[in-house]
C-alpha positions in Angstrom: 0.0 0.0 0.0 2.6 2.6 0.5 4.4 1.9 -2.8 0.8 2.4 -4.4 0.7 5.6 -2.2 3.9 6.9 -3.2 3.8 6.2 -7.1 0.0 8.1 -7.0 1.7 11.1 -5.5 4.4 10.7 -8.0 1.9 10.1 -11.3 -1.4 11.4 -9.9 -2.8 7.9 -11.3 -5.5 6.0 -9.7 -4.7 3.3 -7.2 -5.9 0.8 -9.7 -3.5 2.3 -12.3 -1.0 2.0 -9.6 -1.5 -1.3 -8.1 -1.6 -2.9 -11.7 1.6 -1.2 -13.0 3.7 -2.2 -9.8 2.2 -5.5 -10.3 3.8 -5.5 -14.1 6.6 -4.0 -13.1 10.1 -4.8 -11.1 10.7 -1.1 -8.9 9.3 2.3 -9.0 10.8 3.2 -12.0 9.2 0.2 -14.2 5.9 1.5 -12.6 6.6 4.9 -13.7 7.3 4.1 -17.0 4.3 1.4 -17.0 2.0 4.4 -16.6 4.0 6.8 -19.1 3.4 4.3 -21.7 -0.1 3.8 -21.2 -0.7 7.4 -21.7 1.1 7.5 -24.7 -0.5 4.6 -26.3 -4.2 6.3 -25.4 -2.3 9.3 -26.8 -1.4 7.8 -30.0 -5.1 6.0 -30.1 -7.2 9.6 -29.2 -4.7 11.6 -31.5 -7.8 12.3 -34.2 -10.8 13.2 -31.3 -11.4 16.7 -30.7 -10.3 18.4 -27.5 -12.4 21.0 -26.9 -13.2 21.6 -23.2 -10.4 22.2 -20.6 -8.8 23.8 -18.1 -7.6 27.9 -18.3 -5.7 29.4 -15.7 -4.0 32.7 -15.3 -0.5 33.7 -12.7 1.2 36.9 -12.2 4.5 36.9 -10.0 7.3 39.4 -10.0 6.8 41.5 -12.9 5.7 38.4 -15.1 2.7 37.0 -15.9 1.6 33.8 -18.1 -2.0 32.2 -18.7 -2.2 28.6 -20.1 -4.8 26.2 -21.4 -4.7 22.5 -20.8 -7.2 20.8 -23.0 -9.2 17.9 -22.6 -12.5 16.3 -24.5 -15.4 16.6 -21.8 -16.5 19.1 -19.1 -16.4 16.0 -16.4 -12.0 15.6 -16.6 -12.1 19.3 -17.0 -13.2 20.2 -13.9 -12.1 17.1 -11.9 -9.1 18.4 -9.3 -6.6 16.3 -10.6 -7.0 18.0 -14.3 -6.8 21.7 -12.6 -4.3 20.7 -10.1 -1.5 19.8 -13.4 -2.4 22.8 -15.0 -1.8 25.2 -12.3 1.3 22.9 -11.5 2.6 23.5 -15.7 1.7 27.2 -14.7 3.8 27.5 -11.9 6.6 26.2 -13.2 6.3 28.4 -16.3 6.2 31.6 -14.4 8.6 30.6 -12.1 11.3 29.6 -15.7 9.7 32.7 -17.3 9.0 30.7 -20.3 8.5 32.6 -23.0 7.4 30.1 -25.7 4.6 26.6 -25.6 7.8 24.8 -26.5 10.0 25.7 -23.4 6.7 24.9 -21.6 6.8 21.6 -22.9 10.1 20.7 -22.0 10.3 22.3 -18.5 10.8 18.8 -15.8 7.8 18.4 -14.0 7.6 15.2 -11.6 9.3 12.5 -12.7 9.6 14.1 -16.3 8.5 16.5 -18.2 5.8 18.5 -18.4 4.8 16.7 -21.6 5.2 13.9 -20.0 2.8 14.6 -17.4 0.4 15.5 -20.0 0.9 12.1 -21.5 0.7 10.3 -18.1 -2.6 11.8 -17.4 -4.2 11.0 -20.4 -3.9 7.5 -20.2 -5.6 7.7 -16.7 -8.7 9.4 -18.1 -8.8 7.7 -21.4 -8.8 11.1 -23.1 -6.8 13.4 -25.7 -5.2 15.9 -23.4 -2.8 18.8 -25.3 -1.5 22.5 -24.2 -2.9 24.8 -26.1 -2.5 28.5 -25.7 0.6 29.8 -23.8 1.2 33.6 -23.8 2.6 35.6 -21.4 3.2 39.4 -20.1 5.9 41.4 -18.7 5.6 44.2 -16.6 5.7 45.5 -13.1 2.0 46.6 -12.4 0.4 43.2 -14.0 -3.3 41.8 -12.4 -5.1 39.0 -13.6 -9.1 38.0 -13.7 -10.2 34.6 -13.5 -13.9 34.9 -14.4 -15.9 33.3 -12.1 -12.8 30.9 -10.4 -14.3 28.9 -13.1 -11.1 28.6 -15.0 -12.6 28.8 -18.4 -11.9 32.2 -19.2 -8.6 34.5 -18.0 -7.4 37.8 -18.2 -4.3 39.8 -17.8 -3.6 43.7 -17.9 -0.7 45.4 -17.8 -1.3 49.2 -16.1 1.6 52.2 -16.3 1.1 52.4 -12.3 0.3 50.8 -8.9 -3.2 50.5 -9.0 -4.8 47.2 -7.9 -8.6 48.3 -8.2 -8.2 49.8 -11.4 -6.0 46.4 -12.3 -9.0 44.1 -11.3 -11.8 46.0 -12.8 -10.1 46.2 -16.3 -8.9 42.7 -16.2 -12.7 42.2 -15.5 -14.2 44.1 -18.6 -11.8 42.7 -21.0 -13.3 38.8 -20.2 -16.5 40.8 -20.3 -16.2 43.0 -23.6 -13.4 40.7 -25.8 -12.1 44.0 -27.3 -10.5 43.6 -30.5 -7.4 45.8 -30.1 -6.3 49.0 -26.9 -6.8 51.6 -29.7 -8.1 52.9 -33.2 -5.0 52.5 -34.5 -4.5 48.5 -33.5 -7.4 47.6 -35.6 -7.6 46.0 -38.9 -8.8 48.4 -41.6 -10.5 45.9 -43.4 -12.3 45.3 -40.3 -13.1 48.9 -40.0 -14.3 49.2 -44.0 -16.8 46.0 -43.0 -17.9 47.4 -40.1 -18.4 50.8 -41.8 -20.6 49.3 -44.5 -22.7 47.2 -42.3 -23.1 50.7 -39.5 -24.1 52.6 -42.6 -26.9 50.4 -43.7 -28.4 50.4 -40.4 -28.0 53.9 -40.2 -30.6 54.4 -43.3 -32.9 51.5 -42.0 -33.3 53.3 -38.6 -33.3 56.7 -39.7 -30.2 57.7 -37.9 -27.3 59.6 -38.3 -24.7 57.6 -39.8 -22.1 58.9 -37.5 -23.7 58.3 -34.0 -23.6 54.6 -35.1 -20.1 54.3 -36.0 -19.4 55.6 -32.9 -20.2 53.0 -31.2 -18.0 50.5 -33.3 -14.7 52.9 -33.3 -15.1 55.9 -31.5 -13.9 59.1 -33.2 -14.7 57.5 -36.2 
């Protein structure tokens, strides 16, 4: 029982997982690699499913800042606290190498392993395709992040010119809420603008309404 105890806080894995691969196996390591290999053969079998629910997670600490996304396939691995516990572990140890790429995420050593290999070692416990998808990062002294909800689906991070906490939080908090397309006029795609322009000024003429008071609301001053 206490080698089953120890190579589930090693792995995560379940005790049956456990108990069955230090039955196959001749130490720790065998075990260890017993499980790696079962996740990647679920890996290699998943590899074509769609991973479209997961896990999003957001961490600022000294002057840099990183949100990730672990995916999975359903809502149920998603949310259990194994699934959330390896991506805030990735995340930590990305902020804490200041990672700057998906790649260097992927390589950092994590457990026994890798972080990739983690990834891999999970997915043959659930059964499911599991990938990273979405790194990207900030760096900047006056940094605050939003989690919406603390239900790690959707996360935020703002970068302010000064010390401001409230103002940090509140923004953080209207950019999960608004999804704005770029910080000024300037940042946006013209052919987005023309598009927009067209569609604003045929409204205008159904509604009766100045054609400039309703561009206004797509790009102010515009």
């Amino acid at each position: 029982m206490n080698d089953i105890k120890k190579l589930r806080e090693m792995t995560g894995a379940g005790l049956a997982d456990c108990k069955k691969a230090l039955a196959e196996s001749e130490d720790m390591d065998g075990a260890v690699a017993y499980l790696r290999k079962k996740g990647q053969a679920v890996a290699a079998k998943r590899s074509d499913r769609e991973a479209s629910e997961g896990c999003v997670l957001v961490k600022a600490e000294n002057g840099f800042a990183a949100i990730i996304a672990l995916k999975c396939e359903t809502d149920f691995v998603a949310q259990g606290a194994d699934f959330v516990k390896l991506t805030q572990d990735i995340l930590d140890a990305a902020v804490a190498a200041k990672c700057a790429t998906l790649e260097e995420v992927k390589a950092l050593p994590l457990g026994e392993g890798t972080v990739q290999d983690a990834i891999v070692a999970r997915s043959g416990i659930t059964g499911e395709k599991m990938e990273l998808d979405g790194y990207k990062t900030l760096v900047a002294e006056n940094v605050y992040t939003y989690n919406h909800q603390k239900k790690n689906m959707l996360c935020t991070m703002v970068a302010l010119s000064q010390d401001n906490a409230e103002a940090g939080h509140e923004i953080a908090m209207q950019i999960a809420a608004s999804a704005p397309l770029a910080l000024t006029n300037e940042d946006l795609d013209p052919v987005l603008i023309a598009k927009e322009r067209v569609v604003a000024e045929e409204k205008a003429r159904e509604e009766g309404k100045p054609e400039k008071i309703v561009m206004e609301r797509i790009v102010p001053g515009q």
